[in-house]
N, C-alpha and C positions, 0 to 999 in steps of 0.2 A: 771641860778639859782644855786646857789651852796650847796652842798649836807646837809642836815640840820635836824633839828626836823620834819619836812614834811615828811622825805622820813622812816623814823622808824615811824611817828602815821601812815602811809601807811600802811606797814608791821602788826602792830599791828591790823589795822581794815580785811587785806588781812587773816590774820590767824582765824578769826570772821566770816569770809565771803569767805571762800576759793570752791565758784563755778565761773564758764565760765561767768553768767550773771552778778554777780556782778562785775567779773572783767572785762569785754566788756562795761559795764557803767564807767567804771573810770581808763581805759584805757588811756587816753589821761592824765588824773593825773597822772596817773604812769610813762608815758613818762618825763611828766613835773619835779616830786617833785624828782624819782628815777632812773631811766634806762639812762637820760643822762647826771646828775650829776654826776654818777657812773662812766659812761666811760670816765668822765672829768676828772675825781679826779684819774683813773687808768694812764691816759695818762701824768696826773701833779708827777703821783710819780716814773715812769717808769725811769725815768732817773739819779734822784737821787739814786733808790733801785739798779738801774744798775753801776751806780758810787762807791757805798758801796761793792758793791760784782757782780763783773764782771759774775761769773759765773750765774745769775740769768736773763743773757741781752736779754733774746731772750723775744718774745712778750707777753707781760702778758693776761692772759687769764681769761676773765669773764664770771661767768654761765652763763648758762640761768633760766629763773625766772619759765616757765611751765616745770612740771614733764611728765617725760616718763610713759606714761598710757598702753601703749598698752597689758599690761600684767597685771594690776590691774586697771581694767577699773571703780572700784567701789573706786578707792582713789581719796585723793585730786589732783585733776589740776596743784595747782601751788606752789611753794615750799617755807619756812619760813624764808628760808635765803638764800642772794643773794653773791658771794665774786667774788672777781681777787685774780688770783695768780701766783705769780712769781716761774720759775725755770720748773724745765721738772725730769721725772721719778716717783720714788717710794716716795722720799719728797721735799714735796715744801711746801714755803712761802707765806700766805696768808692777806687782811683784807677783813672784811665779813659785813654785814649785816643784823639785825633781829629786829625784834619787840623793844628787850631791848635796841637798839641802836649800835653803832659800835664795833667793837673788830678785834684783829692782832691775827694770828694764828701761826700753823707749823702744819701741816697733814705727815703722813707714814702707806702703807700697801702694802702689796701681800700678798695672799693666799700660795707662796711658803716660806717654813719656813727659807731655806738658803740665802735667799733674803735679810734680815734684821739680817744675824747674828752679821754684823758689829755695826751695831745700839745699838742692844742688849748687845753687850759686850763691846760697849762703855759704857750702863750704868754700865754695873757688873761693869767695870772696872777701872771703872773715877763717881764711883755715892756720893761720897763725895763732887767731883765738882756740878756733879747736882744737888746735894742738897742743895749746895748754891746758886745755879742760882733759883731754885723756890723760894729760900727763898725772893732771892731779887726781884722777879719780885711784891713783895707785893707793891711794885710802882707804878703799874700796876694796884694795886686792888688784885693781884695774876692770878695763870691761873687753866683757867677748863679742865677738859677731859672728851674727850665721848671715848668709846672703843666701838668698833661694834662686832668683834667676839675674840675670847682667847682663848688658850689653855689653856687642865685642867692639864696635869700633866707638873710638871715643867722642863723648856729647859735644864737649868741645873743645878747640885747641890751648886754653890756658888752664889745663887742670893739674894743681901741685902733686909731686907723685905720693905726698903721704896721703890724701885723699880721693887719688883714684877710685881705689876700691868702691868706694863708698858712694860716688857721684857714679858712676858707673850701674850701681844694682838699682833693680824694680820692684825688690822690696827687701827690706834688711828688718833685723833685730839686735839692738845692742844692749848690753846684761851686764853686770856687777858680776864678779866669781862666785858661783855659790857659796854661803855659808852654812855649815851643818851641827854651827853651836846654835846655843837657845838664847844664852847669855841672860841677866839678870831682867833687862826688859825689853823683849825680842818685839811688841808693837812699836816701843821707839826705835827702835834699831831699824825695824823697816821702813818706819815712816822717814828716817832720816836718811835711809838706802833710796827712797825713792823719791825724795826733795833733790837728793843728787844727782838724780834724770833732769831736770827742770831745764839746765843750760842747753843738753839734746834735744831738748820737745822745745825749746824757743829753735831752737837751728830749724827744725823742723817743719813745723807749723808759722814761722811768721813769715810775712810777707820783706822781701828785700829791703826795704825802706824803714824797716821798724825794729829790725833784730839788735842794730845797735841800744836801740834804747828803752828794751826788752833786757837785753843783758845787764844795764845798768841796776834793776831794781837787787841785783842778788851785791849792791854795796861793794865792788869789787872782786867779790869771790867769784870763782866757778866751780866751787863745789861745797855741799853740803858736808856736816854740819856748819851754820854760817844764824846768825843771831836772830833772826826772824826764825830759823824751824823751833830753836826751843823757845821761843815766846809763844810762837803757836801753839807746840805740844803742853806746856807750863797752862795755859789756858783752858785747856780741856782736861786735861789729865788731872 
């Protein structure tokens, strides 16, 4: 069964109903509608995402749906959203899962501040370019952010104010809008949801000296679809 409008009114009624009995009743749906569509659709994109950017090859990795209680034994069970994601360290590449339907991400955090200075001063540095990369992900729908913690006083004194936010946090997550269509072929549609993370995981992951010309490989674009995803996708498909 391939991953559909099932596996998000799931999500949806799981967020309604988020105890052990109602999910022990509909257990077997969840296998069916979400958990192994999920690992189908990780295993269908793992080699294109791995063709696009070599450095992402190792084995994609998919949550798990129950939350770790053992320390808030009075929270929810089980969690609102389900993802794989590609790559190892402080950022990686994601598509996820939730109530509203699908979405491509890019996550980055440590609690140590020297950890992300590269990050950070790619945005100071180059946040003209990322200003046009948000602009165009309006393709996309645009992308969300969650920050979980921040720093109050600022890292450093030349930071533009459309990228405070963001050089500011100690670990963010940035996402495409959900979408809760299937459309005709929802593995490309995500694989090309999440080639469009690529320009955020270069900001991310490169080192100062190299981002410029890390961005170059995507031909002028900063955003997906752009002529290498469907030569890729065309290849394997």
């Amino acid at each position: 069964m391939p991953l559909g409008k099932e596996a998000w009114q799931f999500m949806a009624e799981l967020w309604d109903n988020n105890t052990k009995e109602w999910f022990d009743q509909n257990r077997k749906r969840y296998e069916t509608v979400l958990r192994d569509p999920f690992k189908e659709l990780a295993q269908t994109l793992h080699e294109p995402v791995t063709a696009l950017l070599p450095e992402l090859s190792g084995k994609p990795k998919i949550s798990r749906i129950n939350k770790d209680i053992r320390f808030s034994p009075d929270a929810a069970p089980y969690k609102e959203h389900v993802w794989c994601s590609f790559g190892v360290g402080q950022a990686v590449i994601f598509f996820g899962l939730s109530r509203e339907g699908w979405s491509s991400g890019c996550m980055i955090g440590s609690p140590k501040r020297d950890d992300l200075h590269a990050w950070r001063r790619n945005l100071v540095d180059h946040h003209e370019t990322w200003e046009r990369y948000i602009e165009s992900m309006s393709t996309f729908g645009g992308l969300r952010t969650h920050i979980g913690n921040a720093y109050k006083k600022p890292l450093y004194d030349d930071i533009p104010d459309p990228v405070l936010e963001l050089v500011q946090a100690k670990d963010l997550v940035l996402y495409t809008t959900p979408r809760a269509d299937e459309g005709e072929n929802i593995e490309k549609e995500i694989f090309a949801a999440v080639a469009a993370m690529l320009p955020a995981w270069y900001f991310m992951s490169s080192p100062m000296h190299v981002l410029a010309e890390r961005l170059k490989r995507l031909n002028g674009e900063l955003v997906a679809p752009f002529d290498e995803v469907e030569t890729v996708w065309s290849s394997i498909a």
